[in-house]
C-alpha positions in Angstrom: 0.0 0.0 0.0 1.2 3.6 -0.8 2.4 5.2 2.2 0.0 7.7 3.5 0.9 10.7 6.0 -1.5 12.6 8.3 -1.2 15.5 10.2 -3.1 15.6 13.7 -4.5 18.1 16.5 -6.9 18.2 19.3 -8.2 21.0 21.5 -10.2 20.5 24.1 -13.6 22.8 25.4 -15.7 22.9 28.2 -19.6 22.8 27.5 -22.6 22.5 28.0 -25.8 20.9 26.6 -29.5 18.6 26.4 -29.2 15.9 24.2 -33.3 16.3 23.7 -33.8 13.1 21.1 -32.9 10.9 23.4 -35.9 8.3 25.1 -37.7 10.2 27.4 -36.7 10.4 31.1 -32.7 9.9 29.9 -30.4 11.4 31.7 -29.1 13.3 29.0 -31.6 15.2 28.2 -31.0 16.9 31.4 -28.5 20.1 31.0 -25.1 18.8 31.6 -21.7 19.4 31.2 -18.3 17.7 29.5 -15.1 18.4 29.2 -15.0 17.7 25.4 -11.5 17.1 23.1 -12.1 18.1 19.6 -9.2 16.1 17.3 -9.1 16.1 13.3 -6.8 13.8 11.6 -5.8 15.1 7.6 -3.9 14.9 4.6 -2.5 18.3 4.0 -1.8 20.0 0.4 1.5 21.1 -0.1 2.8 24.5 0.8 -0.3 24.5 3.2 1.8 25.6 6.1 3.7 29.1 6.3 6.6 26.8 6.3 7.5 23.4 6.4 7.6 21.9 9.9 4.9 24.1 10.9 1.7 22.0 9.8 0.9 20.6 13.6 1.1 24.0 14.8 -1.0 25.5 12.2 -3.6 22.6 12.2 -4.2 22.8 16.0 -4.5 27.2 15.9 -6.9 26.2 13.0 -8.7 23.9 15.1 -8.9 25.8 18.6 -10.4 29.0 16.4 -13.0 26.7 14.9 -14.3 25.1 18.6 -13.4 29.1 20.8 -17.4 29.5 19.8 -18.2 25.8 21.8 -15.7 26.7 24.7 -17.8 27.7 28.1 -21.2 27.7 26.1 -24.3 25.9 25.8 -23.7 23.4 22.8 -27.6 23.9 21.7 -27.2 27.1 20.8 -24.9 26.4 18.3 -25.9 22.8 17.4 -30.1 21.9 17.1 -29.3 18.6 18.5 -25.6 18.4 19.8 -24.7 15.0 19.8 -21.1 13.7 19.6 -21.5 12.6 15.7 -23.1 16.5 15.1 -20.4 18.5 16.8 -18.0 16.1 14.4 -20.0 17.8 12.0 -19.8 21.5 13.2 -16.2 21.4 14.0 -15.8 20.4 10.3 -17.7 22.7 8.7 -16.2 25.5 10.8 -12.5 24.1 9.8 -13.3 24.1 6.0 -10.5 22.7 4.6 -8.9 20.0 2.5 -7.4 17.2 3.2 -9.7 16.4 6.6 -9.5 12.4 6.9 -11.4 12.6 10.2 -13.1 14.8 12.9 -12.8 13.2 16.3 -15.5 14.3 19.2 -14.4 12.3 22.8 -17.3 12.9 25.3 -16.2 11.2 28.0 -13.1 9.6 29.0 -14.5 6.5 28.1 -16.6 7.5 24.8 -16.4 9.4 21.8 -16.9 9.3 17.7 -14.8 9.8 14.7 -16.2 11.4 12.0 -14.8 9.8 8.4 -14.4 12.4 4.9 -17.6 10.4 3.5 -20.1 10.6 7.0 -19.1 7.2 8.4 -19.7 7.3 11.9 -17.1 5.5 14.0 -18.7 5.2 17.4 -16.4 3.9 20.1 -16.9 2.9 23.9 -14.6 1.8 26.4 -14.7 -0.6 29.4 -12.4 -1.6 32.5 -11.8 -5.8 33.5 -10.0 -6.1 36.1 -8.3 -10.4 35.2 -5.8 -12.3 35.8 -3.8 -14.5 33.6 -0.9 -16.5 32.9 0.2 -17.3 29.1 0.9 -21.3 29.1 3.2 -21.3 26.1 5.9 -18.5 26.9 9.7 -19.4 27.4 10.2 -20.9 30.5 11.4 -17.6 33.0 9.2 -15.4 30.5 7.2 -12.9 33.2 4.0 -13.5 31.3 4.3 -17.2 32.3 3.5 -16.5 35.7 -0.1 -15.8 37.1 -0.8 -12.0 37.1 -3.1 -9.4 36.3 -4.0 -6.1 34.4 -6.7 -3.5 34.3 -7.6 -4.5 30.6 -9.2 -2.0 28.7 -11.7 -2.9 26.3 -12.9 -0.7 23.5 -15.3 -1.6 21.1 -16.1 0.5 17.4 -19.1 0.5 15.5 -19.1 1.8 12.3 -21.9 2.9 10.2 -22.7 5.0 7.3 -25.0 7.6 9.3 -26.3 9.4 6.2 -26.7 12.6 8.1 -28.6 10.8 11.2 -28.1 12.8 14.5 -27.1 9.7 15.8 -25.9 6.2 15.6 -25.7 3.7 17.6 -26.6 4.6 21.5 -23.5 4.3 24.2 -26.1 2.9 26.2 -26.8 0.2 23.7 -23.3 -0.7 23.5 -23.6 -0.9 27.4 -26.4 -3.0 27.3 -24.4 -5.8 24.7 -21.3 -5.4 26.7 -22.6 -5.6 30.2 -23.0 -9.9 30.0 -19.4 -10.1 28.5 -18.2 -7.9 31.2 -19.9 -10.2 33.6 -17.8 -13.1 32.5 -14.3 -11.4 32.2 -14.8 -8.9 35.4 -12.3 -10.1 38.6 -12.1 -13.4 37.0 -8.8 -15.6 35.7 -9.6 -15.6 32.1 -7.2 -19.4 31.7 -10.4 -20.2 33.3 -12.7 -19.3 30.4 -13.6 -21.5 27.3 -11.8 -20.5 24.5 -9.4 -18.0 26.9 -7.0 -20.6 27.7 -4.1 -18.8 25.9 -5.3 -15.1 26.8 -3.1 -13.3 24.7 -4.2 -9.9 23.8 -4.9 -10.7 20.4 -6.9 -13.7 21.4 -9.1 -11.9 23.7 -9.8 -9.6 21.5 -10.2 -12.3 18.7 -12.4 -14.0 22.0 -15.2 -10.9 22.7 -15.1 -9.8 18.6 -17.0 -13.5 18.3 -19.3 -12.3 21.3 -20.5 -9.2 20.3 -20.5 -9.5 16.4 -23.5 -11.4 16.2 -25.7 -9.0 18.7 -23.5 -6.0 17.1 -23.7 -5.9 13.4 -22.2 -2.8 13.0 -19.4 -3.9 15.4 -15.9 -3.1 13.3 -13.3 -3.2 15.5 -12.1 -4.4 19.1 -9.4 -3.0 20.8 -7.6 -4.4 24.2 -5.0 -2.1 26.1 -2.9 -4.8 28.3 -1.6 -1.9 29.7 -1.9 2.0 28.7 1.6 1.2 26.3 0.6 -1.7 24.6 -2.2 -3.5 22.9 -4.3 -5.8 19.8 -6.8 -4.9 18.0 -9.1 -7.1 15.9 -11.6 -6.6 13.1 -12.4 -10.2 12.7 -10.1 -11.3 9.9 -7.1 -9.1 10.4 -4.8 -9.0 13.9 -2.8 -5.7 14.7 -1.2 -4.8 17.8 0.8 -1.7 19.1 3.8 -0.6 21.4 4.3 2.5 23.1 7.2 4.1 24.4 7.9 8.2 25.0 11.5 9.6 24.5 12.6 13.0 26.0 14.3 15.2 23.4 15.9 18.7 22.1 15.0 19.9 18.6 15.0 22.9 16.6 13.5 23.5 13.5 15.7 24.2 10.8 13.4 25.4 8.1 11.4 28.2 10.6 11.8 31.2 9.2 14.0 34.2 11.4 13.2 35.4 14.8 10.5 32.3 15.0 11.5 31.1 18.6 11.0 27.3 17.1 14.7 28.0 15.6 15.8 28.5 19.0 16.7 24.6 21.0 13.4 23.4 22.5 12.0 20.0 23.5 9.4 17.7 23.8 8.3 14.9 25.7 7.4 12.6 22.6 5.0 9.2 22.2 6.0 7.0 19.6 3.8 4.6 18.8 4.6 1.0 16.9 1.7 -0.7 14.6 2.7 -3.9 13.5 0.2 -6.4 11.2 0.8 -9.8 10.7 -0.4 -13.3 11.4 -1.8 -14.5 14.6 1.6 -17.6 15.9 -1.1 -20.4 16.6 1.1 -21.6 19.3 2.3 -18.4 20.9 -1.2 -16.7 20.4 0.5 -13.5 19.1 1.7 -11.8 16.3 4.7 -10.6 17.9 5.7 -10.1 21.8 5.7 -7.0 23.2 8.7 -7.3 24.4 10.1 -8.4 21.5 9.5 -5.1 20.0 10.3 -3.2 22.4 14.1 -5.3 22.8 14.1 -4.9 19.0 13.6 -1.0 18.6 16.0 0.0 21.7 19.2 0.9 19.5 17.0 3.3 18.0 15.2 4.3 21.2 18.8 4.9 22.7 19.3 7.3 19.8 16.0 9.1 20.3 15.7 9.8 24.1 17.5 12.7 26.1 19.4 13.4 22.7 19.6 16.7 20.6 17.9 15.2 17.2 19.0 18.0 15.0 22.4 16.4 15.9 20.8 12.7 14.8 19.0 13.4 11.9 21.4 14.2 9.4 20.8 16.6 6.9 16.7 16.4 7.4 15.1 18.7 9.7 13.1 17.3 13.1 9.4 18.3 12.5 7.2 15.6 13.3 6.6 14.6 9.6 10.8 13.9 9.3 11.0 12.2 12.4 8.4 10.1 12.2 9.9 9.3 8.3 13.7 8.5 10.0 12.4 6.2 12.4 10.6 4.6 9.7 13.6 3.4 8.0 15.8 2.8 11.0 12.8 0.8 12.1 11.8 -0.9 9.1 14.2 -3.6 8.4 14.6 -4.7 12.3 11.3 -5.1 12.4 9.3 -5.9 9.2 5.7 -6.4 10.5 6.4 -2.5 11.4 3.6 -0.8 8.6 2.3 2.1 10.9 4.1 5.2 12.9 2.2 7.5 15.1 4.6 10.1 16.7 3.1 13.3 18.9 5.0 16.2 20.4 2.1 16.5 22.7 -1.3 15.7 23.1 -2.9 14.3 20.1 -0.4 16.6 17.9 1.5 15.5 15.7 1.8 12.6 12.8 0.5 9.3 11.4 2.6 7.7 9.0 1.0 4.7 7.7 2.3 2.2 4.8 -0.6 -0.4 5.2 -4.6 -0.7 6.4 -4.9 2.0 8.8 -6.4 1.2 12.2 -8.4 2.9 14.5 -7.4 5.7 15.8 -5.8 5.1 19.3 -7.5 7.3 22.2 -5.4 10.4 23.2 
């Protein structure tokens, strides 16, 4: 697949609002209150920046002066019915631009929608378990080979095409399909369960995908965190996992034009995040161990963290964009089921840089 680069940004806003179309007697139709984050995800044309290196900056100004009208506010006089999948809507109509892949509304900690170019409605929901397991085929000494335990999280997408509709599927819905699988995996050793007696992360999401798919037709993805750094996600053919690790780094930006403070040396703490695709082992239950990756990108890590990168890098300059496209080919060859970069400077800003399918996108 071509290799595909987005730029990101999120903002977040306080508001608040009635979500009237809901059954009567919810309690969202109740005035109420969130503290909202507002993301976009895009392809960006070139020469859309006032300079190269500047395209996270200018996406997230773009997108705090199209949400400053939601900030402190009551969301209905802006929106007729202000659900998550309509201020998606109204944040992209405000941003008018090219090149937006997504519009992201999070709710909650714990629920949210993204918005696709062509009005498909990605709802998402997440839930706690808090299991214990053991993986029975590891390396002897391997620390996953002994009993332990993990607040899992649990994240389930459903994917529609909405057609304009104020809303799509119901989080309480989801709640209501999830609540007997969150019976059966709540405080419980999930060796214990039929069909969990190799609880990897890819099986278990592999496990509840079969569980809800049948109830959930629109169901298109499920996510498990093992921990907040790591995770599988499964869209019942296809296995993908992810490894997270943040590096503390100086930088300047080469190509900022003079008396721009960004040509001074600055820093960031930055979250790299590996995407790897590939076959599920049928012994091992994964497609690769964590810590494999992790062990495997180090030397590169090494180079990364508590380093000057304009000193690294070469000739290139250390944007997010040419970061994200030198780890890609230190990465690449060390680790070949690598096909997906996500690299922030800070929350939700920064890249994607994607050379196959494209998963969800991870929760900021």
């Amino acid at each position: 697949m071509d290799e595909q680069l987005f730029f990101t940004a999120a903002v977040g806003f306080e508001a608040a609002r009635r979500v009237e179309l809901l059954r009567q007697g919810h309690r969202s139709q109740r005035l109420h209150g969130h503290s909202f984050l507002a993301s976009v995800r895009a392809k960006l044309p070139p020469n859309w920046s006032r300079f190269p290196g500047n395209e996270v900056s200018q996406l997230r100004e773009r997108l705090q002066a199209a949400v400053a009208p939601l900030d402190y506010g009551h969301l209905n006089c802006n929106v007729e019915h202000p659900t998550d999948e309509n201020l998606a809507r109204w944040v992209r109509g405000r941003l008018d631009m090219d090149g937006i892949a997504s519009i992201g509304i999070q709710s909650t900690l714990h629920e949210g929608v993204n918005l696709s170019s062509n009005d498909q409605v990605h709802i998402w929901r997440r839930y706690v378990i808090e299991s214990a397991h053991q993986l029975p085929n590891v390396p002897a000494g391997h620390k996953c080979g002994r009993m332990h335990g993990h607040s899992f999280e649990i994240i389930l997408y459903a994917n529609q095409d909405s057609r304009g509709a104020d809303m799509g599927v119901d989080y309480d819905y989801l709640d209501k399909i999830w609540a007997p699988v969150q019976a059966e995996l709540n405080y419980a050793c999930l060796n214990d369960i039929p069909g969990l007696n190799n609880p990897t992360s890819e099986v278990i999401s592999s496990w509840i995908w079969h569980r809800i798919k049948p109830v959930l037709p629109q169901l298109s993805w499920v996510t498990v965190y093992e921990t907040a750094t790591c995770g599988a996600h499964f869209d019942g053919t296809h296995y993908r996992i992810w490894k997270e690790m943040t590096f503390d780094s100086a930088l300047q930006l080469k190509r900022a034009p003079l008396g721009d403070i960004r040509r001074r040396i600055h820093g960031h703490t930055y979250s790299v995040r590996l995407h790897l695709h590939g076959p599920l082992d049928e012994v091992m239950g994964w497609t690769v161990d964590f810590g494999d990756v992790k062990e495997l990108f180090n030397p590169i890590f090494k180079q990364l963290d508590h380093h000057p990168l304009h000193e690294i890098v070469g000739d290139r300059d250390t944007d997010a964009a040419s970061l994200a496209n030198w780890i890609k080919e230190q990465a690449q060859t060390v680790i070949p089921q690598l096909d997906r970069i996500d690299l922030f400077e800070g929350k939700g800003a920064g890249v994607i840089l994607s050379w196959g399918d494209v998963a969800p996108v991870l929760l900021i």
